[in-house]
C-alpha positions, 0 to 999 in steps of 0.5 A: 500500500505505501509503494502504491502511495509513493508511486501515486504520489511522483505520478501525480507530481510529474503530471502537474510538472507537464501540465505547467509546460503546456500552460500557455501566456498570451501575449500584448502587441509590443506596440501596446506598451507606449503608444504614439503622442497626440499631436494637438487636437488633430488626431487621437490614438486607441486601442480596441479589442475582440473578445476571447476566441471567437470563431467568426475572425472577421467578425472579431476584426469588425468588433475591435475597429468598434471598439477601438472608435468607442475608446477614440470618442471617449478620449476625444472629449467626456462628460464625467458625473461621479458620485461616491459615499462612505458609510462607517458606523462604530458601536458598542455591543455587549462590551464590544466594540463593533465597526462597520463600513459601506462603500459606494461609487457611482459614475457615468460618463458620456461622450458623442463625436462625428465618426465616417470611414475617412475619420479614422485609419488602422495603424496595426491589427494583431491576433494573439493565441488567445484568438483576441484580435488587438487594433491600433487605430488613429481618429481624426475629430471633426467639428464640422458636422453634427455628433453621430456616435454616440458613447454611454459608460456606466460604473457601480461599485459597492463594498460592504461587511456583511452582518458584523461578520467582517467578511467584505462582499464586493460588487463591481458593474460596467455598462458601455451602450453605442448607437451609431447612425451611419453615414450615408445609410438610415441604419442605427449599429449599436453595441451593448457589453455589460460586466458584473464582478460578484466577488471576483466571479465574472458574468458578462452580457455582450452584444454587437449589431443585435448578435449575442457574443459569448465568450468561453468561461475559461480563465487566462493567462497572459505574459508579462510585458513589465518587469517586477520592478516596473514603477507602480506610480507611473500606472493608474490601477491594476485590474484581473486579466483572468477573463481575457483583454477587453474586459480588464481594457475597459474596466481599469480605463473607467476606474481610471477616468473616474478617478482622474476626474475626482481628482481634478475637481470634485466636492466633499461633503460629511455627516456625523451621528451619535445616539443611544439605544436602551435594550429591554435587557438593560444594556445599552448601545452606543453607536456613531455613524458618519457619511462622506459624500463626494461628487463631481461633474467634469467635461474632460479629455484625454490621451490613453498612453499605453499598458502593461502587463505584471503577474496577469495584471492589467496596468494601464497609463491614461492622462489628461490630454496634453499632460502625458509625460515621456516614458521609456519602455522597458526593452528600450530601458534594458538595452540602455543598462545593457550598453551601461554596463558595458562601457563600464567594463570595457573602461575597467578594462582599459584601466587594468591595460593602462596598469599592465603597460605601466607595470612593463 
């Protein structure tokens, strides 16, 4: 029975070593870590992306150009609306001390632009082996004729403890809505993609031109693009790539959008509340309850900088237009240490020929 264990045992142990061979990490476009300047007003640069492996690869070309515009008239200019509350209540129960908390965001963004066929160009179009197709693409606003596409974000997140347990349930949702009223045609292209994250189980609902996408349920993998010792302050969030590209693309942009706003102008407000509660037991609670409030409305734009993968995390750059600063990829960095390094030993070397023709 041992010698059985013991073979069971190395079986399964080699088994999980061949499966970690197989396991496959998809890749971003090299391109995605830094994209082009926005020069002026003139032209914008976006990223759009299909969903995972679908079958129909022309289909998912079309969705990623879509989505791709969608980002291009979101960074042209948005309407941000935020509003966020903060609910601590502190009481004392029985001889214990009790503390709950409440957290809610709201945000809504808008966005509308003229959008035709001569308006935007692909730069590069790739598809990874996760089958996810990857458009970089180049927008030109115009104001010469009137808004014909038009972007509607919605966020919601909540953070709460449940009953005194001091377990934190969490609840996070996106809704993007597109109707797009096509040039020279009387026909309205609309797209729909809604998001729910309960606890770190995602469920989606996406549709594109009145046809259900469904994505495999599967999780992912992608490689990292930035080292362990990337520089967290020069990324806006971090969010989950385990259910594929597009879904961590949109929603660390939104969190980004939103807090960029905040931050730019937003106005606070607190309220605070004690009392007094008298059981028929004979104990008595006492409870303070506070709430802050902030809320903002911002008409903003903006200029997507580039991404960044680290440990199957998403890392985004999103800046106020005209604000983004320079940044170096990290190849381009470690070729540079590279080449450091090399002048330094090649000038160590010629101070120990320097010695040794002394030394003659």
């Amino acid at each position: 029975m041992k010698q059985f264990l013991i073979l069971f045992v190395l079986c399964f142990s080699f088994s999980m070593l061949k499966a970690q061979e197989y396991v496959q990490y998809y890749q971003l476009p090299a391109w995605a870590e830094d994209l082009p300047y926005s020069i002026g007003n003139s032209e914008i640069y976006a990223i759009g992306v299909s969903d995972p492996r679908m079958e129909d690869k022309n289909l998912a070309k079309e969705v990623a150009i879509h989505r791709a515009i969608t980002m291009a008239v979101l960074l042209n200019e948005s309407t941000v609306y935020y509003a966020s509350d903060y609910f601590e209540k502190k009481s004392e129960e029985y001889r214990w001390f009790v503390m709950t908390e409440d957290v809610q965001e709201l945000g809504k963004i808008q966005a509308s632009a003229w959008v035709d066929k001569s308006t935007y160009e692909i730069i590069s179009s790739e598809e990874n082996t996760n089958g996810e197709t990857v458009v970089l693409l180049k927008y030109i606003p115009t104001v010469k004729q009137d808004a014909n596409f038009f972007v509607t974000a919605e966020y919601y997140r909540q953070d709460f403890e449940v009953s005194n347990t001091r377990a934190m349930e969490s609840v996070r949702s996106i809704k993007l809505s597109v109707s797009w009223f096509e040039g020279n045609t009387k026909d309205t292209l609309k797209s729909f993609f809604h998001m729910t994250n309960w606890n770190n189980s995602i469920s989606t609902e996406i549709s594109y031109k009145n046809k259900d996408i469904t994505p495999p349920g599967y999780s992912y993998e992608y490689a990292s693009s930035i080292p362990d010792t990337f520089e967290i302050k020069l990324y806006n969030t971090s969010v989950s790539l385990k259910k594929g590209l597009w879904i961590a693309y949109i929603d660390s942009y939104i969190q980004s959008v939103l807090r960029i706003s905040k931050n730019y102008s937003s106005k606070m407000g607190t309220v605070y509340d004690d009392y007094k509660v008298n059981r028929n037991d004979g104990i008595t609670e006492y409870s303070i309850e506070s709430l802050s409030r902030s809320s903002c409305k911002n008409v903003l734009n903006f200029e997507y900088g580039g991404m960044g993968i680290n440990k199957n995390q998403l890392y985004p750059r999103v800046f106020m237009k005209n604000e983004r600063p320079s940044y170096i990829t990290y190849k381009k960095l470690e070729a540079i240490e590279k080449e450091a390094e090399k002048a330094k030993k090649c000038w160590f070397k010629r101070i120990f020929s320097k010695k040794s023709k002394n030394n003659e």
